[in-house]
C-alpha positions in Angstrom: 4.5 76.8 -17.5 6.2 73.4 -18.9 6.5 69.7 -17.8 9.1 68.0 -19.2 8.4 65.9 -22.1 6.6 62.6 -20.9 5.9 61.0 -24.4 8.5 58.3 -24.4 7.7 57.5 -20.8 4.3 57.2 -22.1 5.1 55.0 -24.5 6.7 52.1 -22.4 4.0 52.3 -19.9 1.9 49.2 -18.7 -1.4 49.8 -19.7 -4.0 51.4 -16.6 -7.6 50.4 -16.1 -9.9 53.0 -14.3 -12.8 54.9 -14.9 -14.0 57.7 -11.9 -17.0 59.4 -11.6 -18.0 61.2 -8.4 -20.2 64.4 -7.0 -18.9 67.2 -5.5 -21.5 69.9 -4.1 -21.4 73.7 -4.7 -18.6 75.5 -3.2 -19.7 78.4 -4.3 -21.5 80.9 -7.1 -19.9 84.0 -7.8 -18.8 86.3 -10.8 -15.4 84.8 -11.0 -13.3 83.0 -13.4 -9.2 82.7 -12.4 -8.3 81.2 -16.0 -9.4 83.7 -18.6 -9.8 87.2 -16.2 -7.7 86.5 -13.6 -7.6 88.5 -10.8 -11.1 90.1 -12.2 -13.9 91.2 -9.5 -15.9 90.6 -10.9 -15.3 88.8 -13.7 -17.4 89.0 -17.0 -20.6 86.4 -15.8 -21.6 84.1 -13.0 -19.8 80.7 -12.7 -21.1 77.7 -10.8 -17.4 76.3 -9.0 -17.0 72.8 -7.3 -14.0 71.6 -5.6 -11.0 72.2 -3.3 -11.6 75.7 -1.3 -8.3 77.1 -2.5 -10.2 78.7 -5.5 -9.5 82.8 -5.6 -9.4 84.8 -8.7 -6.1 84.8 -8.1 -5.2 81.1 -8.6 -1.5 80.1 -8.4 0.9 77.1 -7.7 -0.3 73.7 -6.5 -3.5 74.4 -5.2 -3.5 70.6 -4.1 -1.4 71.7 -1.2 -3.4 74.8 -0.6 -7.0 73.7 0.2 -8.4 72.8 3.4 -11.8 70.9 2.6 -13.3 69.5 -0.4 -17.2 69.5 -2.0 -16.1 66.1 -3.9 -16.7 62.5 -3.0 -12.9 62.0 -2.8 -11.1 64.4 0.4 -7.8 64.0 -1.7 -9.7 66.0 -4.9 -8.9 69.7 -4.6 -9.1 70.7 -8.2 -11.4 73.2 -9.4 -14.4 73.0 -11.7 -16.7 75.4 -13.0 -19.3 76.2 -15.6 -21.4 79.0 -16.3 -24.7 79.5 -14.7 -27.5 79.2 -15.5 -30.9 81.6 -15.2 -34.5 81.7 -16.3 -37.0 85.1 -15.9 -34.0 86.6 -14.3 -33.6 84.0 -11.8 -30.8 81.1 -11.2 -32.2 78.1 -11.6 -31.7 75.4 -8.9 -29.2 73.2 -9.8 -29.7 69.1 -8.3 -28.0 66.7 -8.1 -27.4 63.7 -10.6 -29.9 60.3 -10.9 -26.2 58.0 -9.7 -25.1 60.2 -6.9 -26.9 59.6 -3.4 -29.5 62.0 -1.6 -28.0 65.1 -0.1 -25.5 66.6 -2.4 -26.2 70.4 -2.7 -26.4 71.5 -6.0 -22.8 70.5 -7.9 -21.4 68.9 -10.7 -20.9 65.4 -11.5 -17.2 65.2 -12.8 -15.8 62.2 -15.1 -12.3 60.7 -14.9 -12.3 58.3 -17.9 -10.0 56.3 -20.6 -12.4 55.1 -23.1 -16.2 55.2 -22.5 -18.8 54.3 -19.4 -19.1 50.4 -20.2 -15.4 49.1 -20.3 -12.2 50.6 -18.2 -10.0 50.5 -21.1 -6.9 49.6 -22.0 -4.4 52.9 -22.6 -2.4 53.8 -20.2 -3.7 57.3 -18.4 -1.0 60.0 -17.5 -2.4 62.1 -14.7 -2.4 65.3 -14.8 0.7 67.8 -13.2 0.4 70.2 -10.4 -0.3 73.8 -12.1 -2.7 71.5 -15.0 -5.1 74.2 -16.0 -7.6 74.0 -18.9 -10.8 75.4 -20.6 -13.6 74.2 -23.2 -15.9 76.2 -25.5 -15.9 79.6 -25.8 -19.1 82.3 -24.4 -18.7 84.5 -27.5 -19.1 81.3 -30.0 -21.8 81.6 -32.3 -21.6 78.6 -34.3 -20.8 74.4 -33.4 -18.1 74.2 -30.8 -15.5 71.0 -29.9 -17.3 68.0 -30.0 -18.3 67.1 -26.3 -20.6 70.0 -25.1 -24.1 69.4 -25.6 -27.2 69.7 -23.7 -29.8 66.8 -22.8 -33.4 67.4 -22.5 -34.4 65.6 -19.3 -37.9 63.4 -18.9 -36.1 62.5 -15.3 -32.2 62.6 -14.1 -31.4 59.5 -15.8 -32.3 61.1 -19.5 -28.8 60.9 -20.8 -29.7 60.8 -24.8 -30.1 62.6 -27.4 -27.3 64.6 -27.1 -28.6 68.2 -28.5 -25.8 70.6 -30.0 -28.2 73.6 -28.5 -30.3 74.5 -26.6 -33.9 72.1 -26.8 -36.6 73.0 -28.5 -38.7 71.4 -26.4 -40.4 72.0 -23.1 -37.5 70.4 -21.1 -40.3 68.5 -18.6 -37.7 67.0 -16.4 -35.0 69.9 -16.9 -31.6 70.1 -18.9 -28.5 68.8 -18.6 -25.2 70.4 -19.7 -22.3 68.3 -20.9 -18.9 69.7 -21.1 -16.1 67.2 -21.9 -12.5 68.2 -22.2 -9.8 67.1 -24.6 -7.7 64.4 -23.5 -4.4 64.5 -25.2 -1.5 66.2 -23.6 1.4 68.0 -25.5 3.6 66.8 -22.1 5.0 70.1 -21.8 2.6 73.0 -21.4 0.8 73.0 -18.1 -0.9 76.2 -18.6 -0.4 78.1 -22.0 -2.1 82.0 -22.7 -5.3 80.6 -24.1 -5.8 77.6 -21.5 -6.4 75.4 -24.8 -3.2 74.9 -27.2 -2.0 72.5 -25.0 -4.8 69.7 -25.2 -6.3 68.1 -28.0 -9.6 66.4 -28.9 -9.7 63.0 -30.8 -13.1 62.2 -29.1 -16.5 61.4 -30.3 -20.0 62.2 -29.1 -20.8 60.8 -25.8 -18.3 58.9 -23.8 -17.3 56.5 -27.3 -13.9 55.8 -27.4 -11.9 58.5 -28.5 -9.1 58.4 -31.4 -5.5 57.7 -30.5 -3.2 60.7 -29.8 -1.4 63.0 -32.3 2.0 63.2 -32.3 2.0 67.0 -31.4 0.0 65.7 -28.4 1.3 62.7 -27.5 0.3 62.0 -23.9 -3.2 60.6 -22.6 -4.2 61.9 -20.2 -8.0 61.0 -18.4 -10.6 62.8 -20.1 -12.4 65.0 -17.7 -16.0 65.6 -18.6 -19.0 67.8 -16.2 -22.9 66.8 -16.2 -24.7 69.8 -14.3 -28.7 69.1 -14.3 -30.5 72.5 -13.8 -34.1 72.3 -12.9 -36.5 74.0 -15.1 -39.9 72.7 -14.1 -40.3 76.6 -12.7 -40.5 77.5 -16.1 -42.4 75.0 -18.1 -45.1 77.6 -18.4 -43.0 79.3 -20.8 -43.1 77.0 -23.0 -45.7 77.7 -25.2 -47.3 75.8 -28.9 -44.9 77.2 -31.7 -42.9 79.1 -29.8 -38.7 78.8 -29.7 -36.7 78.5 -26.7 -37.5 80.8 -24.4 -33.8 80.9 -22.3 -30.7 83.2 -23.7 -27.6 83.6 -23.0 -27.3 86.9 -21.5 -24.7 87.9 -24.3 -27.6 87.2 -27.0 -26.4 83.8 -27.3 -30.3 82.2 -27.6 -28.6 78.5 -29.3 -26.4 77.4 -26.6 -23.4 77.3 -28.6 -21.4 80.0 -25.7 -21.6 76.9 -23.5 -18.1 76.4 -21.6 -16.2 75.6 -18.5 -13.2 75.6 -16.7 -10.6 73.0 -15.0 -7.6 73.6 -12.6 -6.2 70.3 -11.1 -5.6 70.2 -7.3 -5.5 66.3 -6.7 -3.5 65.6 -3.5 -0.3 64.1 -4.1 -0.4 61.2 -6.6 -3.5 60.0 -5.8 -5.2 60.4 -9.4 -2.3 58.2 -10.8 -3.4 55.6 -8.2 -6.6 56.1 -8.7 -6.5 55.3 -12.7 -3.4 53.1 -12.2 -5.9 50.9 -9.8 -8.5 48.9 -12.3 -10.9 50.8 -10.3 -14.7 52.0 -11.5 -17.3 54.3 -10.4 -18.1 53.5 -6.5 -15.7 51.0 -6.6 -12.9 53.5 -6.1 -14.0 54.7 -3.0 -13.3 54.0 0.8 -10.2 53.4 0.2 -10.2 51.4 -2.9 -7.9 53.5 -3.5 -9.6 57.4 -2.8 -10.4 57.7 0.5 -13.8 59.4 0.7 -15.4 61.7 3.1 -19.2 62.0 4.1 -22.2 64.0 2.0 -22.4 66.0 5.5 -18.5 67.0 5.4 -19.1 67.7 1.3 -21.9 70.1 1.9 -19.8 72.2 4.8 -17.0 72.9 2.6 -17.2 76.7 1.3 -15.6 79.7 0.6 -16.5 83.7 1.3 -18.2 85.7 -1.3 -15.5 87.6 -3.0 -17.8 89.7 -5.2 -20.5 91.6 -3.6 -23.6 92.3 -5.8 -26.5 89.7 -6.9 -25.1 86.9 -8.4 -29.1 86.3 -9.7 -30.3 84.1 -6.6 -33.8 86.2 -6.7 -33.1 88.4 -9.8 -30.3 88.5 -12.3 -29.7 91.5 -14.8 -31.4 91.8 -18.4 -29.4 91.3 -21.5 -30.4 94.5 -23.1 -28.9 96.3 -20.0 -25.5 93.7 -19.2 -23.4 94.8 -21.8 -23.9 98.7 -20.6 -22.6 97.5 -17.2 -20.2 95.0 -18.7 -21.3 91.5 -16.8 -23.7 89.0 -17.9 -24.7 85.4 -16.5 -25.9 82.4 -18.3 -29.7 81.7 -18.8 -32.1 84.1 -18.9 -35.6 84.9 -20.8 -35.9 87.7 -23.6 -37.8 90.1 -22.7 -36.7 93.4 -21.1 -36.7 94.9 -17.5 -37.2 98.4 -16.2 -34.1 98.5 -14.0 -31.5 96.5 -12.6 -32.2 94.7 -9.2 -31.0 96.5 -6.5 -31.9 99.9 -8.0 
C-alpha cells in the first residue's frame, strides 16, 4: 500500500506540541496475529491485543470505520495493539494495570503517543499516521540485541520505570516485570504497509523516552512514536527464584534471554482525531474530555470485547511445554523449563 509522498508538506509545517499516554484494557487473548500470519487460526503463539474491536486475523482497510467500541481511554482510538504473552509454570500471568492509570482497567497496555521524551512536548511537528498504517517491532526468533526500545524493567512496585534491562532480570522481580516495546518513528511517506511490516519505519531513538535523532532522508516524515508498557505480575512465582539460580521464565521457542520480545500496531484512530490530538499542545490527562479526545468511562473500556476465534487453551490455567510446542507447531510467551507429561487437555 502507498501514501503519497508527505516529506515536503512536512517540511513547511508549523511545529505541533503533544504528548498522549492513555490505558486501554484487554480486548482479548488469543493465538492470533493479522500482521505476520494473517488469516492463521491459530497463529504461531498467544498475543495479548488492546483496542478497537474490529481486530480479526483477517485485518483489512480502515479499521477506524469498522469498530464499534473501544478498551482505550479515548472512544475515537480503534487501532490495534498487541504483544506476546506472557506465562510462568505453564500459566498466564495476570497482567495489571499501570501505577498512572486509575483503578479498574482490566489487564491492558499503556500505549504512548509522543515527539520527544515524557518531560517536555516538543517542538517537531508530528505527522499522524494514515488509514491502512500497520507496523511491527522485534522479532520472536531473535537471538541476539534487538532495535533499541524493547527492554524489560524489574518492578519493586508499578512506578519502577529504571534500569532498563536488555533481557530478561536476573533477579527475583519482587514487584513483577515490565515490558517496553517502542516503535520507530520515522516515516518513508509512502509505504503504509510493506511485506515485512518494518522497511517502512525507521529508528533514530535512544533508550528510554530521550529525544530521538532527526529523520533520514530515506524516511523523511515524523511521525509520533508509539511505545507499549505491559506490567505482568509475577509475585506467584517468586518462590522460583532461588540463591544462584538464572531466570527461571523462557520463551516457549527456547528463547530463555528475552531478546524474542515483540509486538504489533495497526492504526484505527477515528477520522483525524490523532492530528488534533498532537496538533493540540496537549499532555497526558490533559488531552482528555474533550481537550481534544473525547473519552469514555473505565466501565464502557472494560465491556468492549470480541469472540474467541481460536478454540483451545490460550494458557489461562495451563499453557503447553516448550519441549512439546514445536511438535504441535504453537508456542506462547513465558513459561518455566522444566518438562510436562502431556499437553493440557489430553
Amino acid at each position: 500500500m502507498k501514501w503519497p509522498s508527505l516529506a515536503l508538506a512536512a517540511a513547511f509545517a508549523v511545529p505541533s506540541q503533544a504528548a498522549l499516554r492513555f490505558g486501554c484494557s484487554t480486548l482479548t487473548i488469543q493465538r492470533l496475529d493479522p500482521l505476520v500470519q494473517p488469516g492463521r487460526t491459530p497463529s504461531a503463539h498467544v498475543h495479548q491485543i488492546v483496542g478497537g474491536n474490529a481486530f480479526h486475523p483477517n485485518m483489512t482497510s480502515d479499521i477506524g470505520k469498522q469498530g464499534t467500541c473501544t478498551t482505550c481511554t479515548f472512544s475515537e482510538v480503534f487501532s490495534n495493539y498487541w504483544t506476546a504473552h506472557t506465562n510462568g509454570t505453564y500459566k498466564r500471568l495476570p497482567i495489571v494495570q499501570n501505577a498512572p492509570l486509575p483503578n479498574g482497567i482490566n489487564g491492558g497496555i499503556t500505549i504512548y503517543y509522543t515527539q520527544q521524551d515524557l518531560f517536555s512536548d516538543g517542538n517537531a511537528k508530528m505527522t499522524a499516521f494514515k488509514p491502512g498504517s500497520r507496523m511491527i517491532v522485534g522479532n520472536p526468533t531473535a537471538t541476539t540485541r534487538q532495535a533499541i526500545g524493547l527492554r524489560f524493567v524489574c518492578l519493586v512496585d508499578k512506578n519502577t520505570r529504571f534500569p532498563e534491562l536488555e533481557t530478561f532480570p536476573t533477579e527475583s522481580p519482587r514487584g513483577g516485570i515490565m515490558t517496553v516495546h517502542h516503535f520507530p518513528a520515522c516515516w518513508d511517506g509512502k509505504t503504509l504497509d510493506p511485506p515485512d511490516h518494518m522497511s517502512h519505519m525507521y529508528n533514530t531513538g535512544k533508550e528510554a523516552f530521550q529525544n530521538a535523532g532527526p529523520c533520514p532522508a530515506s524516511h523523511p516524515v515524523c511521525v509520533p512514536q508509539v511505545a507499549y508498557e505491559t506490567l505482568w505480575d509475577t509475585t506467584q512465582f517468586n518462590d522460583m527464584w532461588r540463591q544462584g539460580d538464572s531466570n527461571p521464565f523462557v520463551m516457549s521457542y527456547d528463547d530463555s534471554r528475552g531478546y524474542g520480545t515483540h509486538a504489533g500496531y495497526v492504526f484505527g484512530w477515528k477520522g483525524d482525531s490523532l492530528q488534533r490530538a498532537m496538533d493540540s499542545g496537549c499532555m497526558f490527562q490533559g488531552c482528555e474530555n474533550g481537550n481534544p479526545l473525547r473519552s469514555q468511562s473505565i466501565q464502557q473500556m472494560n465491556a468492549c470485547q470480541v469472540k474467541a476465534m481460536v478454540g483451545g487453551d490460550t494458557g489461562a490455567n495451563n499453557c503447553e511445554s516448550p519441549r512439546l510446542s514445536s511438535q504441535y507447531g504453537f508456542w506462547t510467551d513465558f513459561t518455566t523449563v522444566s518438562d510436562i507429561a502431556r499437553l493440557p487437555g489430553m
